[in-house]
C-alpha positions as CSV (number, residue, x, y, z in Angstrom):
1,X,-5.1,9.5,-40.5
2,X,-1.7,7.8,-40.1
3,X,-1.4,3.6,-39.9
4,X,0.6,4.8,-36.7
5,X,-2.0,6.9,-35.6
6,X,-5.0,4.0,-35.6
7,X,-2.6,1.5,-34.5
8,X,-1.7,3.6,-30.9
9,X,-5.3,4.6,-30.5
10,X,-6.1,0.9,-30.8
11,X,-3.5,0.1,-28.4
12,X,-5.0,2.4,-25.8
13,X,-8.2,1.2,-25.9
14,X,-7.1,-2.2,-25.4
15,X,-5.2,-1.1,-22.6
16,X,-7.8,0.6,-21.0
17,X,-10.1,-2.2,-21.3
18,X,-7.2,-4.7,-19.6
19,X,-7.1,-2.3,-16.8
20,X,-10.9,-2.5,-15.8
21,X,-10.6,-6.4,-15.9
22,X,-9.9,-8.2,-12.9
23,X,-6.5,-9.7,-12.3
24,X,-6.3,-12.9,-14.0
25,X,-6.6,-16.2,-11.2
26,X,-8.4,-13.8,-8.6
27,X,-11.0,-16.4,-7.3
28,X,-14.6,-14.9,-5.6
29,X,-13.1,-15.8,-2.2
30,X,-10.2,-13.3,-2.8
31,X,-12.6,-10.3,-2.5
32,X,-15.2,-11.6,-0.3
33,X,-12.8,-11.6,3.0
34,X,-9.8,-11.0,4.3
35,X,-8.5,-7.5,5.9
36,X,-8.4,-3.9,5.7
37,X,-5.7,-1.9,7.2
38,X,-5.7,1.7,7.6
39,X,-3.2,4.1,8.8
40,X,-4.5,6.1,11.9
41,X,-2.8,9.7,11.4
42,X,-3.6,11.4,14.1
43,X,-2.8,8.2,16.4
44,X,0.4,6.5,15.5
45,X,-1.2,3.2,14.8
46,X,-2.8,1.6,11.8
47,X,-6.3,0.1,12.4
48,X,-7.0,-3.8,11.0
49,X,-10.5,-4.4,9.7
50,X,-12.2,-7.5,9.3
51,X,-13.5,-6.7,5.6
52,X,-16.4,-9.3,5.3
53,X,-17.8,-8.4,8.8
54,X,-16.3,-4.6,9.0
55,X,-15.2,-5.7,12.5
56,X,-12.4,-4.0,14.0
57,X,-9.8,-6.6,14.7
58,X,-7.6,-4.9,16.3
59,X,-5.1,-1.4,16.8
60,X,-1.1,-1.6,16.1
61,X,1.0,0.7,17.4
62,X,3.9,1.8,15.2
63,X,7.6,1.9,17.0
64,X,8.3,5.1,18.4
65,X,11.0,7.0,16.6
66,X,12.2,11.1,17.3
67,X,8.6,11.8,16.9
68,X,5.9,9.9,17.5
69,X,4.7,8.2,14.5
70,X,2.0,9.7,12.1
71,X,1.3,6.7,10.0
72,X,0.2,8.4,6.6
73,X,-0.3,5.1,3.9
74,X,0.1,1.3,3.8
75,X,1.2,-0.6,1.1
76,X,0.7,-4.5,1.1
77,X,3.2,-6.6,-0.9
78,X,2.1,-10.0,-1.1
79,X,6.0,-11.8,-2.5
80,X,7.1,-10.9,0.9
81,X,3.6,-11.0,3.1
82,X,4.4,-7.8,4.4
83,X,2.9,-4.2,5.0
84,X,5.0,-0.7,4.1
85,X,3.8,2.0,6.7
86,X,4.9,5.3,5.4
87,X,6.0,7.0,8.6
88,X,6.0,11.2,7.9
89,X,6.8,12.1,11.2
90,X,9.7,10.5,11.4
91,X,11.3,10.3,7.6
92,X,11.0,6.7,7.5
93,X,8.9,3.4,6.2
94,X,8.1,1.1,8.7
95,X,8.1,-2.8,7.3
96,X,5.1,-5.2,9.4
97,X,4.8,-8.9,9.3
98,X,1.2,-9.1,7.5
99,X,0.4,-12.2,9.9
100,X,0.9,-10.4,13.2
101,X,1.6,-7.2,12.9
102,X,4.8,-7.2,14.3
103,X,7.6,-4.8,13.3
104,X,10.2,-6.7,10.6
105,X,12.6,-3.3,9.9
106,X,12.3,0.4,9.3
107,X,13.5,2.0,6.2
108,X,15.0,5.9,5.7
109,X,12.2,7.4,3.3
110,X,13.3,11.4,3.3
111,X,11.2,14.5,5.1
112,X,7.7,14.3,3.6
113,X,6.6,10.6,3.2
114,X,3.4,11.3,1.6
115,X,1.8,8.3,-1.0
116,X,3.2,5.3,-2.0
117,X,2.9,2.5,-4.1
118,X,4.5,-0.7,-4.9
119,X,5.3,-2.2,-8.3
120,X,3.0,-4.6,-10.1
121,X,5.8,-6.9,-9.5
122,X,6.1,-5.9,-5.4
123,X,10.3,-5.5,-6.4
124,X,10.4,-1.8,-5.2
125,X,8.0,0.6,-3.2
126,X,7.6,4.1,-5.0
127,X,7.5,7.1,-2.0
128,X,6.3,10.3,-3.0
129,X,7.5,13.2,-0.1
130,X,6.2,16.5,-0.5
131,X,9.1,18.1,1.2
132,X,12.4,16.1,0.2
């Protein structure tokens, strides 16, 4: 076998091995709490849950649009401290305030907004549509 050859199966391994590992600084009190939001397809809002307690906190609507909203994924990006609601019904992303919910801006996403997924650096959200 080729030097080359060892050296990039090496590097995989490594890589896999770094990719199980928990991010580096996350603290025991990071994963014990905090939130869970889920996007509520079939009812236009997303649903916050309390995640040490699995409490419903409470029910968001999502602004109206030409449709009403079908909430399909929800993307958190801690820089900005806010939530990305992919909005399929009505071709857009809908940007929250992670403290209260509220709505901050909606952003054109194309016919199909299906998964998404921000950046390990939170500098761009990734939208996959199925149609567009």
């Amino acid at each position: 076998m080729k030097p080359t050859r060892y050296l990039l199966i090496a590097l995989s391994a490594v890589l896999m091995v770094l990719a199980a590992l928990p991010a580096a600084g996350a603290a025991e009190s990071d994963t014990a709490g905090g939130e869970v939001v889920v996007a509520d397809r079939a009812s236009g809002t997303i649903s916050v849950i309390d995640a040490g307690s699995d409490e419903l906190i409470g029910s968001h609507q999502l602004p109206m649009g030409n449709n009403p909203p079908e909430p399909m994924y929800v993307s958190y990006v801690k820089s900005g401290h806010r939530l990305f609601v992919g909005d399929r019904a009505n071709d857009r992303v809908v940007v929250l305030d992670a403290d209260d919910y509220s709505v901050v801006t909606t952003i054109p996403a194309g016919k199909g907004v299906f998964h998404q997924w921000s950046d390990p650096r939170d500098r761009q959200l990734w939208i996959n549509n199925d149609i567009d």
